[in-house]
N, C-alpha and C positions, 0 to 999 in steps of 0.2 A: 468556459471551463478549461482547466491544466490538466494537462495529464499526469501524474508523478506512479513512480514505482515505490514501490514498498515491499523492502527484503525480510522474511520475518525467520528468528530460532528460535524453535521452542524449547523451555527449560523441561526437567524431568518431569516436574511435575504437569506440564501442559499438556502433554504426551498421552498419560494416561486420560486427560479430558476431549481426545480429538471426537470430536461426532458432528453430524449433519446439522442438527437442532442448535450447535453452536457455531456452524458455518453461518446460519439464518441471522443469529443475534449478530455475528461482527457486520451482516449486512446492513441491517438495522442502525448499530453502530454508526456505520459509514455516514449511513442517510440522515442523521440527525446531525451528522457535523457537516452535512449539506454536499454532502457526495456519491457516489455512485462506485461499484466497484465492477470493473470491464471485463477480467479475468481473472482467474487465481491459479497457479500452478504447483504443484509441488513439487519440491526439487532435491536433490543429496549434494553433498558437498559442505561449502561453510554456510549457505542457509537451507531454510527447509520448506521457506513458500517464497512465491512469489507471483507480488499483489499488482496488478495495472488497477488505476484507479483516476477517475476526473473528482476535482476540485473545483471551488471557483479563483482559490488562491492558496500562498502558503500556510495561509495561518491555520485554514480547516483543517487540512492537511494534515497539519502538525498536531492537532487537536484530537482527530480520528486518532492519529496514529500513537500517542501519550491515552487515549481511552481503550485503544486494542489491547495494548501492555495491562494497562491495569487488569483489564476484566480476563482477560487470557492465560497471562505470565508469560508472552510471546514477545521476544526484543524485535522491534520494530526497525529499523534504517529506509529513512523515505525520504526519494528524491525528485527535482522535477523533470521531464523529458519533454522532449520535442521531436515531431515526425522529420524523419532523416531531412526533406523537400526543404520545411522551414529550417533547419540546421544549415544548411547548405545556402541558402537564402541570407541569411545571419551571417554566416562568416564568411559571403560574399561582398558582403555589404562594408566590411569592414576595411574592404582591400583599397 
């Protein structure tokens, strides 16, 4: 499994939709495009969540995150990451 982040804004209208019972369904969500979601935070600034999430690849990924949108009306931006140790590993290796 990937780990990827996922930055999410909500438009006005998703706003008035926030509630628990639909924190449930984006899990749901997640788990049908074969993933899991690690944490969620919410944040101020230019987004308003932010999603840590495992995959087994990009495509779920991408998948979950084009099915959050739809059902939400929350713009998604989802990326993949790596724990700093394996980054470090990666661009050692390069040298």
């Amino acid at each position: 499994m990937q780990t990827f982040i996922m930055t999410g804004k909500y438009s006005a209208e998703a706003i008035k939709k926030i509630s628990a019972p639909r924190t449930k369904k984006a899990n749901q969500i997640v788990k049908q495009c074969q993933g899991a979601i690690v944490d969620v935070y919410a944040t101020m600034g230019k987004t308003d969540l932010l999603v840590i999430t495992r995959f087994p690849g990009v495509s779920e990924a991408m998948k979950a995150s084009v099915k959050l949108s739809e059902a939400f009306g929350i713009s998604f931006a989802t990326a993949p990451a790596l724990p700093i140790d394996e980054f470090d590993k990666v661009v050692s290796a390069k040298k």
